[in-house]
Structures are given as structure tokens and as C-alpha cells.
TIVEX-975778 format. One record per residue (C-alpha): residue in one letter; x, y, z; chain. Coordinates in Angstrom, 3 decimals, always signed. Layout:
% TIVEX-975778
pt loba:A | u:X | v:Y | w:Z | dofi:A
...
% end
This chain:
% TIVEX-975778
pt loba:X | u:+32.777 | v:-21.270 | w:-42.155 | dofi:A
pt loba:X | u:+32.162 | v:-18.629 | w:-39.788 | dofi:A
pt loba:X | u:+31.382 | v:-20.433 | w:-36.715 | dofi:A
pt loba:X | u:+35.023 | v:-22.124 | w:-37.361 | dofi:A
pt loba:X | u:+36.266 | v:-19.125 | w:-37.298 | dofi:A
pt loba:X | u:+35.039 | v:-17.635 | w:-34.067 | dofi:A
pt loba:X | u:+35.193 | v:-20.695 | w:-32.446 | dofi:A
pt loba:X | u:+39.282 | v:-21.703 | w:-33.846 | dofi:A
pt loba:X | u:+40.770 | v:-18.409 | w:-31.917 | dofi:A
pt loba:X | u:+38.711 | v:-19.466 | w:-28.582 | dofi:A
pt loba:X | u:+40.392 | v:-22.990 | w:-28.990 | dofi:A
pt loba:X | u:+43.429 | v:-22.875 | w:-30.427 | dofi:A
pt loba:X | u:+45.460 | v:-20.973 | w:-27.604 | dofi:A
pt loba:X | u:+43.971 | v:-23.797 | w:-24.884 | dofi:A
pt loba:X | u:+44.946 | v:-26.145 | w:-27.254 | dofi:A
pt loba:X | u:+48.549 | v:-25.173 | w:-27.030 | dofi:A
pt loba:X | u:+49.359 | v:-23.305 | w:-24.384 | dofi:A
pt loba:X | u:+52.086 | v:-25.009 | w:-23.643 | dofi:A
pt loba:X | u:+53.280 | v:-23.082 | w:-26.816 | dofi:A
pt loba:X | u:+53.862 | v:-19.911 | w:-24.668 | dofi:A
pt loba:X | u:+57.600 | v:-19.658 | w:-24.119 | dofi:A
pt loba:X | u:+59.349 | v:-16.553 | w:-22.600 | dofi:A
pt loba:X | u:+61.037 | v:-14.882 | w:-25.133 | dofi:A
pt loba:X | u:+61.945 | v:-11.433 | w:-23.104 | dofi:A
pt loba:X | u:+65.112 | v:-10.997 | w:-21.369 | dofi:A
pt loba:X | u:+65.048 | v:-12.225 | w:-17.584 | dofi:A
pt loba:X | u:+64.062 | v:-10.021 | w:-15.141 | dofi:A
pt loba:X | u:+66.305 | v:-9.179 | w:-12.373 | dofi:A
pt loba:X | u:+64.047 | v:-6.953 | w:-10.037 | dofi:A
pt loba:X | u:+65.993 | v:-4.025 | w:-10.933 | dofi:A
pt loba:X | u:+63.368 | v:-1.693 | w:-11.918 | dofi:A
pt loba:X | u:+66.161 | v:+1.164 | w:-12.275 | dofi:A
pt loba:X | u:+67.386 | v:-0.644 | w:-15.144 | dofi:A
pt loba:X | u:+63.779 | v:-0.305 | w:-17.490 | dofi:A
pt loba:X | u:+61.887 | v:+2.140 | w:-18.670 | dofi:A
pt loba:X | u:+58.863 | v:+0.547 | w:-16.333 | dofi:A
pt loba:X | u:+57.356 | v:+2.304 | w:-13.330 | dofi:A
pt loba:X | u:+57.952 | v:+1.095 | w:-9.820 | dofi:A
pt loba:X | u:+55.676 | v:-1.499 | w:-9.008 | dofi:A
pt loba:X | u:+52.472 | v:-0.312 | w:-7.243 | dofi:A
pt loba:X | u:+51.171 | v:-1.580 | w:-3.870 | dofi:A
pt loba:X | u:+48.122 | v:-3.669 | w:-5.897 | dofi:A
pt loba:X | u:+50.155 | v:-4.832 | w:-9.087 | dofi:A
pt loba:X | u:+50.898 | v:-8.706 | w:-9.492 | dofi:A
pt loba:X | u:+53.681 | v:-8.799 | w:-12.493 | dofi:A
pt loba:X | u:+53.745 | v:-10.983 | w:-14.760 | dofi:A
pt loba:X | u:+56.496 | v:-12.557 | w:-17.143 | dofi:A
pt loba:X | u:+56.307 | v:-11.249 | w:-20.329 | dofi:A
pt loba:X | u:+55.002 | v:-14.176 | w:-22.611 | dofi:A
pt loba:X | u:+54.883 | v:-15.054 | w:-26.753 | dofi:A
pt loba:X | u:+53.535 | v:-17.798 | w:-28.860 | dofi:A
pt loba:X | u:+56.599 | v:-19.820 | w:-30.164 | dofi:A
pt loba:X | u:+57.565 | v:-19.183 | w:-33.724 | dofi:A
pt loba:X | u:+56.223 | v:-22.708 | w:-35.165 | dofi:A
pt loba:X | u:+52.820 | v:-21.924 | w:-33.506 | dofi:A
pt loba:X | u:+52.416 | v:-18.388 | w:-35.196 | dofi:A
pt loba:X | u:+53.417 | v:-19.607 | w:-38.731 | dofi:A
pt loba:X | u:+50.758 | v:-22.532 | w:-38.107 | dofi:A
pt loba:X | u:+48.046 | v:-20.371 | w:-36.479 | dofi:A
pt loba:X | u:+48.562 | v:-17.659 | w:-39.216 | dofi:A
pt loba:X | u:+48.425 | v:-20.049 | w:-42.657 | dofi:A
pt loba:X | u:+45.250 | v:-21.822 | w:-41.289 | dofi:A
pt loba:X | u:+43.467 | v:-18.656 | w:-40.178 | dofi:A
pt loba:X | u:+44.489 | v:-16.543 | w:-42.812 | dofi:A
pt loba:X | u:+43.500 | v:-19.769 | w:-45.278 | dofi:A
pt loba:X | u:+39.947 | v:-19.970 | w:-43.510 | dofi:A
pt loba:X | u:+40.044 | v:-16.052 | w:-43.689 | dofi:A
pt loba:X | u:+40.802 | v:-15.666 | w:-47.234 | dofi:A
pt loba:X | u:+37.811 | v:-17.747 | w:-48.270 | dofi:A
pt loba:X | u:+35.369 | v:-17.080 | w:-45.946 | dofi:A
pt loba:X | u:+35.756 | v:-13.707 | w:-47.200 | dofi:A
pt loba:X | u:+35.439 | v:-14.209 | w:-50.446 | dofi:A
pt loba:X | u:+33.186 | v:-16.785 | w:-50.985 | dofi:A
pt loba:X | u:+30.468 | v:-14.949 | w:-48.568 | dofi:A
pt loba:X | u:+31.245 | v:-11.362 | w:-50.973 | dofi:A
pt loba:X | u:+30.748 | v:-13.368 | w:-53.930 | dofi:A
pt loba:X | u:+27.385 | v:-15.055 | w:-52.530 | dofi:A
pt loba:X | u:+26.040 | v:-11.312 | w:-52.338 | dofi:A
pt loba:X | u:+26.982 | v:-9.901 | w:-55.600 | dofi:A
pt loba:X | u:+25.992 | v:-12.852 | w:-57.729 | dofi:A
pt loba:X | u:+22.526 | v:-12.536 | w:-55.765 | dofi:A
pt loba:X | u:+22.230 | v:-8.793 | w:-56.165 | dofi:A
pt loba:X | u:+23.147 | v:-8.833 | w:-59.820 | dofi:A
pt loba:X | u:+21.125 | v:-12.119 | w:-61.068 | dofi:A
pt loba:X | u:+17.709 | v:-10.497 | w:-61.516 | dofi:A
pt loba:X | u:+16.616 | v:-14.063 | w:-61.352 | dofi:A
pt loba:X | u:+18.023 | v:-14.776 | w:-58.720 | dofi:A
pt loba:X | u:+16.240 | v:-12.488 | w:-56.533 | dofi:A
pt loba:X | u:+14.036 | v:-15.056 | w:-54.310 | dofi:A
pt loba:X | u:+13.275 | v:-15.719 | w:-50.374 | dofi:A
pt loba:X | u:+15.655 | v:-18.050 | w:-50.408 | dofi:A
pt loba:X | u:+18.379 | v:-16.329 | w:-51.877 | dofi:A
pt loba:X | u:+17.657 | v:-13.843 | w:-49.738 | dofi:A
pt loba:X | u:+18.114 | v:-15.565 | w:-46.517 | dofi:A
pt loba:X | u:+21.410 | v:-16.648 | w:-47.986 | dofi:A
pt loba:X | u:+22.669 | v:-13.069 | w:-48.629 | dofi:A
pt loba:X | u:+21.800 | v:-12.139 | w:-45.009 | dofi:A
pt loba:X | u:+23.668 | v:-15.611 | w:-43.345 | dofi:A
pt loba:X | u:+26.653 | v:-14.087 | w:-45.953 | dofi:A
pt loba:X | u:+26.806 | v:-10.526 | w:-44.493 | dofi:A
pt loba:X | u:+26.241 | v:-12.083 | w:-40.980 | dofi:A
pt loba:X | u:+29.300 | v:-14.720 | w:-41.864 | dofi:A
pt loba:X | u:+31.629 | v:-12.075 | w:-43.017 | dofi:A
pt loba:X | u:+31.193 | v:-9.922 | w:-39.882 | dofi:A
pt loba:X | u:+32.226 | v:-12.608 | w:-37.746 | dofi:A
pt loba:X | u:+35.206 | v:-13.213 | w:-40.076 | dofi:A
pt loba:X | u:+35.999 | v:-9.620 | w:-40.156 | dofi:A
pt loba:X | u:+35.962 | v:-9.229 | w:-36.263 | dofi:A
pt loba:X | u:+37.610 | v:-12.285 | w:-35.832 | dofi:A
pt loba:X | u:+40.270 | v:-14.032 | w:-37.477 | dofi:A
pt loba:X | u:+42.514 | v:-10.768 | w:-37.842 | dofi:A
pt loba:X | u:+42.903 | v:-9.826 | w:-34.080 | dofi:A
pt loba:X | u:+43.544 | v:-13.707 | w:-33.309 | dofi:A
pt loba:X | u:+46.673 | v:-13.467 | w:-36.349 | dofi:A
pt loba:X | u:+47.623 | v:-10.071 | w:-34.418 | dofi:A
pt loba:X | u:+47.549 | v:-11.849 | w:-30.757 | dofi:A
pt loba:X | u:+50.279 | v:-14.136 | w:-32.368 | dofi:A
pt loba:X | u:+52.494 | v:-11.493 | w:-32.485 | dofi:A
pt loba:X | u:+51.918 | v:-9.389 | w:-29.555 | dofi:A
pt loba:X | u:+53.472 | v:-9.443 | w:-25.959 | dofi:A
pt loba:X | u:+50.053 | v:-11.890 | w:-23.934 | dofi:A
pt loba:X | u:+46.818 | v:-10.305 | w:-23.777 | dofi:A
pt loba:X | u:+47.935 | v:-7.474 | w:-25.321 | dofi:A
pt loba:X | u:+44.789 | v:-5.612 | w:-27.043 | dofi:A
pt loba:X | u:+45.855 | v:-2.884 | w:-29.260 | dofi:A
pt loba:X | u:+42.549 | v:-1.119 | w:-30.604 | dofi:A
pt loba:X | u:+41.765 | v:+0.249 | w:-27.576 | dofi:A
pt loba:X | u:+38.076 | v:+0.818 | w:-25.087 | dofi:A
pt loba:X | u:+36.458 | v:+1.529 | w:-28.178 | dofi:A
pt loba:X | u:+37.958 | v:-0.849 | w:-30.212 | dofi:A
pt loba:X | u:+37.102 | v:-3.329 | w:-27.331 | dofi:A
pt loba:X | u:+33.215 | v:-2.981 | w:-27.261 | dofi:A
pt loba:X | u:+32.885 | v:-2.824 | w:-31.393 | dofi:A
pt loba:X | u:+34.782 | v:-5.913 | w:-32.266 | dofi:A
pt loba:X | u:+32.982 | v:-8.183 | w:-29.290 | dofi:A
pt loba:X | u:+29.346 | v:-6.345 | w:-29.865 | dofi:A
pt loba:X | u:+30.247 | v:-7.471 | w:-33.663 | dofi:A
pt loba:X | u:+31.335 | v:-11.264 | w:-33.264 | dofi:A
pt loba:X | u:+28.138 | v:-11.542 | w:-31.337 | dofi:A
pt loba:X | u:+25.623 | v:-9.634 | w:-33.701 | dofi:A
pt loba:X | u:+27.298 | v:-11.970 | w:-36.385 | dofi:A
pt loba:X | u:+26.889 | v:-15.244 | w:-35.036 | dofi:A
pt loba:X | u:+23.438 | v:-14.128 | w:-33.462 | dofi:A
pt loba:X | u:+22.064 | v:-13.103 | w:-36.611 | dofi:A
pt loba:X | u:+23.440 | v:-16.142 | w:-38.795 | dofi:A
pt loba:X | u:+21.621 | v:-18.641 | w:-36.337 | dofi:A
pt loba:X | u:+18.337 | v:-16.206 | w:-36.811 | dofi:A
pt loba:X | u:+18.822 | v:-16.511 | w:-39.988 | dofi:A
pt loba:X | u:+19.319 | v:-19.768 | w:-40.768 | dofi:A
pt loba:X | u:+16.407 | v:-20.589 | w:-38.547 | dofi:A
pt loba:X | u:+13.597 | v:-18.152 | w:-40.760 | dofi:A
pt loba:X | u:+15.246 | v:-19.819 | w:-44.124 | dofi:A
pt loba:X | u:+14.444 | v:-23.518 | w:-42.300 | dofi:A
pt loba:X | u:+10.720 | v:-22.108 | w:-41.753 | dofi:A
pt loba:X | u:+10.378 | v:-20.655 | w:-44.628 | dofi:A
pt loba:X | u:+11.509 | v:-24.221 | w:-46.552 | dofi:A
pt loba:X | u:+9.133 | v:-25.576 | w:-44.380 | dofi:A
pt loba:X | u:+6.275 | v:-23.699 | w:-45.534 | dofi:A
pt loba:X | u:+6.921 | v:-24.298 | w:-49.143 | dofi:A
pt loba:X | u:+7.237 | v:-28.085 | w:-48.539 | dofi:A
pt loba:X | u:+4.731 | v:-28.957 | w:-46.329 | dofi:A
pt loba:X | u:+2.320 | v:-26.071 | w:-47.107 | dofi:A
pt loba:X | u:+2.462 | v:-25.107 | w:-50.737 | dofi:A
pt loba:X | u:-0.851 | v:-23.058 | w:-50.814 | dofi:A
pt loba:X | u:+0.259 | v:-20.887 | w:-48.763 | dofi:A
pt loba:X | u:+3.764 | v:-20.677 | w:-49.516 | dofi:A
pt loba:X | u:+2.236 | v:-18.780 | w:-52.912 | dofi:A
pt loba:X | u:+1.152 | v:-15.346 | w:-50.767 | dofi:A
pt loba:X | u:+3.758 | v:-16.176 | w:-47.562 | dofi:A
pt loba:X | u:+6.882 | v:-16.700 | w:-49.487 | dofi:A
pt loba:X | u:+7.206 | v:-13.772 | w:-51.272 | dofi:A
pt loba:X | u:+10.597 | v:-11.478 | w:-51.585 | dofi:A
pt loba:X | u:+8.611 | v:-8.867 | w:-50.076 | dofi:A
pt loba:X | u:+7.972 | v:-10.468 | w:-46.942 | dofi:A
pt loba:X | u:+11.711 | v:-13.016 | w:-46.252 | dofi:A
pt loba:X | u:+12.851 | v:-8.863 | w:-46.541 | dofi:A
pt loba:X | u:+10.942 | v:-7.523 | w:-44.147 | dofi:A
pt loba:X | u:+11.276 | v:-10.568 | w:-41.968 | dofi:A
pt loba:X | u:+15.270 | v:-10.092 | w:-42.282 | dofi:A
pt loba:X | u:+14.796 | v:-6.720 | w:-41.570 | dofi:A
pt loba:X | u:+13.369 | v:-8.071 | w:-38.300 | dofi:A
pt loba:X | u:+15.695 | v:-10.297 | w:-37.764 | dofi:A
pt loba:X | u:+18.922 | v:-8.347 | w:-37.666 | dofi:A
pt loba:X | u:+17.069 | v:-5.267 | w:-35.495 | dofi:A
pt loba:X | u:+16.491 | v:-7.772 | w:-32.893 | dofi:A
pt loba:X | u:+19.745 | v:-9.149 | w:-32.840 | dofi:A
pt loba:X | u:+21.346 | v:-5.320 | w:-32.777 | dofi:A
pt loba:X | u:+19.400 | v:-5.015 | w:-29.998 | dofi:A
pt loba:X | u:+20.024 | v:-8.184 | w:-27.983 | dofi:A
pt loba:X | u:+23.866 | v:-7.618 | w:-28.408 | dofi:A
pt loba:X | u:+23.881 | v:-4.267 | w:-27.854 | dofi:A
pt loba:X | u:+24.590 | v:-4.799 | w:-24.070 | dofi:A
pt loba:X | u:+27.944 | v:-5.670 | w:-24.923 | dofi:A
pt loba:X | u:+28.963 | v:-2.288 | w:-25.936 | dofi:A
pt loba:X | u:+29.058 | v:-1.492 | w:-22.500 | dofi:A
pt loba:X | u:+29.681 | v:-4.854 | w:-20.743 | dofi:A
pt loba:X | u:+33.475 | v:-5.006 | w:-21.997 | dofi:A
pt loba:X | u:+36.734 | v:-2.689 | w:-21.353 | dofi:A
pt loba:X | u:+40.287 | v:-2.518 | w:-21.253 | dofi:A
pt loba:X | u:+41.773 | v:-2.867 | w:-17.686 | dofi:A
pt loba:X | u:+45.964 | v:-2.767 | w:-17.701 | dofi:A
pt loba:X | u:+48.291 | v:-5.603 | w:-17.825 | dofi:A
pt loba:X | u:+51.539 | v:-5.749 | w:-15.886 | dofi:A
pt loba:X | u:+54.159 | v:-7.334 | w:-17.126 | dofi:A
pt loba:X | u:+57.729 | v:-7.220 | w:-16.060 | dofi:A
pt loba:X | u:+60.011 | v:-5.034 | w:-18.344 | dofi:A
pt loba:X | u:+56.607 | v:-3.429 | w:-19.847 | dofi:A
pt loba:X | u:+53.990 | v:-0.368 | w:-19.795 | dofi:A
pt loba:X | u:+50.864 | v:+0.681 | w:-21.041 | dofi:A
pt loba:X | u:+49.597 | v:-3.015 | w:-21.794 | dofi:A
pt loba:X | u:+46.164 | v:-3.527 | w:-22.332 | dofi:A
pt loba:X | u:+43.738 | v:-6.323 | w:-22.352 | dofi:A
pt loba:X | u:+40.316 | v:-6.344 | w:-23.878 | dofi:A
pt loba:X | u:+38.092 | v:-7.962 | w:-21.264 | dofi:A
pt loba:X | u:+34.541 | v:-8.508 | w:-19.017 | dofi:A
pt loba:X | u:+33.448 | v:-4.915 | w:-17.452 | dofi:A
pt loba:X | u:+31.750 | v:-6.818 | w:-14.335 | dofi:A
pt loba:X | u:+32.635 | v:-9.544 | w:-12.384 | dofi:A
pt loba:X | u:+32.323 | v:-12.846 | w:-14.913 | dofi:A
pt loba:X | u:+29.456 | v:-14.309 | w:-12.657 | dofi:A
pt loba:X | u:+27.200 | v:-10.947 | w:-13.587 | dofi:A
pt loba:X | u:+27.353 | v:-12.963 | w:-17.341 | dofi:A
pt loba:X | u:+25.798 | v:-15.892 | w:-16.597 | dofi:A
pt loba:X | u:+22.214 | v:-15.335 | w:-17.334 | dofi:A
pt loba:X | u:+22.951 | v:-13.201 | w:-20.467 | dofi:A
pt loba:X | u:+25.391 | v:-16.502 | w:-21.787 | dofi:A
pt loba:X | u:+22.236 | v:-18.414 | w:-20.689 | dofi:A
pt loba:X | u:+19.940 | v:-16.880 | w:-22.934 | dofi:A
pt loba:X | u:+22.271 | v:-16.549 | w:-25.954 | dofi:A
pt loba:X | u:+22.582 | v:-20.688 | w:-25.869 | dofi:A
pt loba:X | u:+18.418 | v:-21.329 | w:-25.205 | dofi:A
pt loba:X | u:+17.708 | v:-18.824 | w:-28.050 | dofi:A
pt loba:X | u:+20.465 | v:-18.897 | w:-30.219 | dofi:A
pt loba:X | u:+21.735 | v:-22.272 | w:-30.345 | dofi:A
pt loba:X | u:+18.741 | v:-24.795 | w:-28.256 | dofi:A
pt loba:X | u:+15.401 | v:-23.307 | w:-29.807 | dofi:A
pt loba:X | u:+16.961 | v:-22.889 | w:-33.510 | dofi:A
pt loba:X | u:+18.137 | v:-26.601 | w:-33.193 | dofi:A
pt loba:X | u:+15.175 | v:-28.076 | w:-31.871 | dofi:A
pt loba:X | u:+12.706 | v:-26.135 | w:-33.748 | dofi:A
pt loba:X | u:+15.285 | v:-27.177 | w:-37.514 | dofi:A
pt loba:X | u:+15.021 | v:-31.141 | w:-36.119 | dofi:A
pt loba:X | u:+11.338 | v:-30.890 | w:-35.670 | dofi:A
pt loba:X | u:+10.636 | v:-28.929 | w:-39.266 | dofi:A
pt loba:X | u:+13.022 | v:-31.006 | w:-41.207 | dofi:A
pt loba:X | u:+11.745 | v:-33.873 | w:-39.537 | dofi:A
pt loba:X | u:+8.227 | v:-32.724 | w:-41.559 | dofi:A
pt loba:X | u:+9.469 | v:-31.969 | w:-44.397 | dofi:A
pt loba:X | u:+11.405 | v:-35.480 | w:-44.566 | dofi:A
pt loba:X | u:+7.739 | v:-36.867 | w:-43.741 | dofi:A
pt loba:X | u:+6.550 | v:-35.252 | w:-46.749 | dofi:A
pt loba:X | u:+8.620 | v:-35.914 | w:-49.118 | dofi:A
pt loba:X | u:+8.943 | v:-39.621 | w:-48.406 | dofi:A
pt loba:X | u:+5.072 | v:-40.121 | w:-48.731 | dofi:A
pt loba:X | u:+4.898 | v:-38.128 | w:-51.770 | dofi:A
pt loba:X | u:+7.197 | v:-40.164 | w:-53.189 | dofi:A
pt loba:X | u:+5.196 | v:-43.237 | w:-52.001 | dofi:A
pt loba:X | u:+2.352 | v:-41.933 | w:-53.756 | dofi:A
pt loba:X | u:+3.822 | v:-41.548 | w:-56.295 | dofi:A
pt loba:X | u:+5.390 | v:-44.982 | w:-57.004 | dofi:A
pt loba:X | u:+1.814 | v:-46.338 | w:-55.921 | dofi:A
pt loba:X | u:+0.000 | v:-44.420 | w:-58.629 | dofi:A
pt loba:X | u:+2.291 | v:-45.419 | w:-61.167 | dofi:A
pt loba:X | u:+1.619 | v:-48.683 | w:-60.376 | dofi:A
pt loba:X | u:-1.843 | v:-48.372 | w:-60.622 | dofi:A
pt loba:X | u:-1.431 | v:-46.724 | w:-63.756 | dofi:A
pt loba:X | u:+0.275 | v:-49.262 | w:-65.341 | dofi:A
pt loba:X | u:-2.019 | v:-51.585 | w:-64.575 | dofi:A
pt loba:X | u:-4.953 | v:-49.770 | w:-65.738 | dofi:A
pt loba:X | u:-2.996 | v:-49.196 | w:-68.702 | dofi:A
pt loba:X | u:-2.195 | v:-53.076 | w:-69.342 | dofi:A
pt loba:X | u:-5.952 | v:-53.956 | w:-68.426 | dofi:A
pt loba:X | u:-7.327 | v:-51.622 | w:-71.051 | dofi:A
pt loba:X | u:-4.486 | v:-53.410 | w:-73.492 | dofi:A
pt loba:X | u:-5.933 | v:-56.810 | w:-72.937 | dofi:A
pt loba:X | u:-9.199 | v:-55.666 | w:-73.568 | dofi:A
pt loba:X | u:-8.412 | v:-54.262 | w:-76.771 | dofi:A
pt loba:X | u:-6.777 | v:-57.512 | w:-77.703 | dofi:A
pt loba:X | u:-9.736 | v:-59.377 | w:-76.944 | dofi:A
pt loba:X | u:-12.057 | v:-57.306 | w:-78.790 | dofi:A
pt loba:X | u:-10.188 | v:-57.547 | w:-81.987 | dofi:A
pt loba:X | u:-10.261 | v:-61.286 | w:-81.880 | dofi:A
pt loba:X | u:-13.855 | v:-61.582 | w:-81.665 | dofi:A
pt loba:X | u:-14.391 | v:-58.678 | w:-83.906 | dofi:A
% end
């Protein structure tokens, strides 16, 4: 739920941009007729731009559907956990930490893509600040739900495939400390991005004080730090979840085996030992 909703306002405007229609009066170069400032020696214009009407009552019900229960169903998750004494396992904690890191994304989200629906472009509104805390967020999020997901797929692996030793390694104790771990890291990998993004002005024609949330550097300084975010957040989670799963499916398909071959064996033990009695009653 959360990865559809970072990844629906990074699609949806490329989807339809053709959507965009020009909704401000035309602009007639007469700059003594607006409030705007005389165009600077370095300033490109541009004509002021909005989502069509049918495209913002569309892009608000499904986001504010995907919203509404995202953020629910992940708040719910964490109080039924935290209130069911019995309830209080590794697993279920693993699940209240994906829940957290599902409703940050959510929260940093799916609101500012409704608001770009009805602002003029790339308008940001929340400011520098507001800037660095909502993109350090999105990625914290999404970093720690892959993390995440990735110790609850080790630690189902352990107490599959290794059950002695799931008795002293899966404890509450230690999937806490190990999410403990887990989101520190991933505060610290994103934490870059509190200073990689800013707010640099937008010109358009008819218009001041427009601001865009965007990259701090030039976008080719991003490449390596992109890089690593898909090798260790999306490549070594997936491989390493094929590989373990792949185990555990090894497992449990020759337990069952074994299972159906000893009750086999069983029963014919069982109708041996029948016969036998049979036979000694006759004679006897």
C-alpha cells in the first residue's frame, strides 16, 4: 500500500500530461499591466499551467481512497499489536515497524500530490524546510519498510529451517533491538537528503514568488547515491527473500513428504500387526 502510494504521484502526472491545460489569462508581454517584476536578464518564463478539472477530481478520489486506508489500516496494525499482550511476538513486531514505516510514506506523500492538483505547476508551498523533511521522509519510509521486510523474511527463515535455534534467536528482545538497528541505519543513509534538496524560483508569466521543491546539485551528482538505494534497498532484499523462501519452500515440501511416507509406513505396520493377531487367534 505504501509503495503505491509513492510510486502513483511519480506516475500519474507522466501519465497524463497531456492533462495540463492553460487556464490563466493570455499573456500579452505587457508587464505594466501585472503585479510581476520585469523580467530579469537570466529568467526563461513560463505559461502558467493547471491540471484539468476531470484529472483533479480523479487524482484526488483515488489518492485520497488509497490515503484513507493506508492510514488507517497501518494505525490499526499498531494498536491492536501494542494492546494484545499476546500478541507481542518477533513477528508482530516486524509488522508494527513495516506499519510506522508505511504510514510515513503515506503521510509525506499522497497529501502534497492532492495539493499539486490544485496549485499553479511546480508550485511547492511548504517551503526550504518543508522541502528537505518531506523528501528525507518518503525515503526513510520506503528505506526502512524494505529493511524491514527483509529481517522479518530472515527471521521466518530461521524459525523454518532452523527451529533450534529459532528458540534463543527469535526472541522479542532481540527482532527489537534488531529494529532498533534497522531504522538508525536507514536515518542515517537518508539523512543526506536533508541537504541535497531546495527550493530554487519558478517564473511564470503573470506570477511571483513561485517555488519548486527540487535537486540541490546538478542531477548527475545523484547517480551513485540512486545506485546504492536500488543494490541495497530493492536488488539485495529481493535476491536474498528468493533465495530464503526458496529454503523454506524446500523444507516444508520434504517435511511434508516425510510425513505422508511415515504414515504410510505406519499403516502398514499397523495392518501387519492386525493380521498377526488374526492369525494367532485362529490357531489359539
Amino acid at each position: 500500500m505504501a509503495l503505491a502510494a509513492f510510486l502513483l504521484p511519480a506516475l500519474l502526472p507522466t501519465l497524463v500530461m497531456t492533462e495540463l491545460t492553460t487556464n490563466a489569462p493570455a499573456w500579452d508581454g505587457a508587464w505594466n499591466n501585472t503585479t510581476s517584476a520585469p523580467p530579469g536578464p537570466n529568467r526563461t518564463y513560463q505559461d502558467p499551467t493547471y491540471y484539468s478539472i476531470h484529472y483533479r477530481i480523479i487524482g484526488t478520489i483515488f489518492q485520497g481512497v488509497i490515503f484513507a486506508a493506508g492510514v488507517l489500516g497501518n494505525i490499526m496494525v499498531v494498536i491492536v499489536v501494542m494492546r494484545t499482550r499476546s500478541m507481542h511476538t518477533p513477528t508482530n513486531c516486524y509488522l508494527v515497524s513495516l506499519s510506522v514505516a508505511d504510514f510515513m510514506v503515506l503521510v509525506s506523500s499522497v497529501p502534497n500530490e492532492i495539493i499539486s492538483y490544485y496549485v499553479l505547476g511546480d508550485e511547492w508551498i511548504w517551503g526550504r524546510a518543508g522541502c528537505a523533511l518531506f523528501i528525507f521522509l518518503q525515503y526513510l519510509g520506503i528505506n526502512a519498510s524494505s529493511l524491514s521486510i527483509t529481517a522479518f523474511t530472515v527471521e521466518r527463515y530461521i524459525a523454518i529451517c532452523l527451529p533450534m535455534k529459532a528458540q534463543t534467536m527469535c526472541t522479542v528482545k532481540r527482532a527489537k533491538k534488531i529494529i532498533l538497528g534497522v531504522w538508525l541505519f536507514a536515518c542515517t543513509y537518508c539523512s543526506p537528503w536533508l541537504a541535497l534538496t531546495t527550493t530554487t524560483a519558478v517564473y511564470y508569466k503573470g506570477h511571483d514568488n513561485i517555488e519548486t521543491c527540487t535537486f540541490a546539485l546538478s542531477r548527475h551528482h545523484y547517480r551513485s547515491y540512486f545506485f546504492a538505494d536500488i543494490i541495497l534497498f530493492y536488488v539485495v532484499p529481493l535476491l536474498l527473500s528468493c533465495v530464503l523462501y526458496g529454503l523454506m519452500a524446500r523444507v516444508l515440501f520434504q517435511s511434508n513428504f516425510d510425513s505422508k511416507a511415515n504414515g504410510t509406513t505406519d499403516s502398514k505396520k499397523s495392518s501387519s500387526n492386525s493380521s498377526s493377531r488374526v492369525q494367532v487367534n485362529i490357531f489359539c
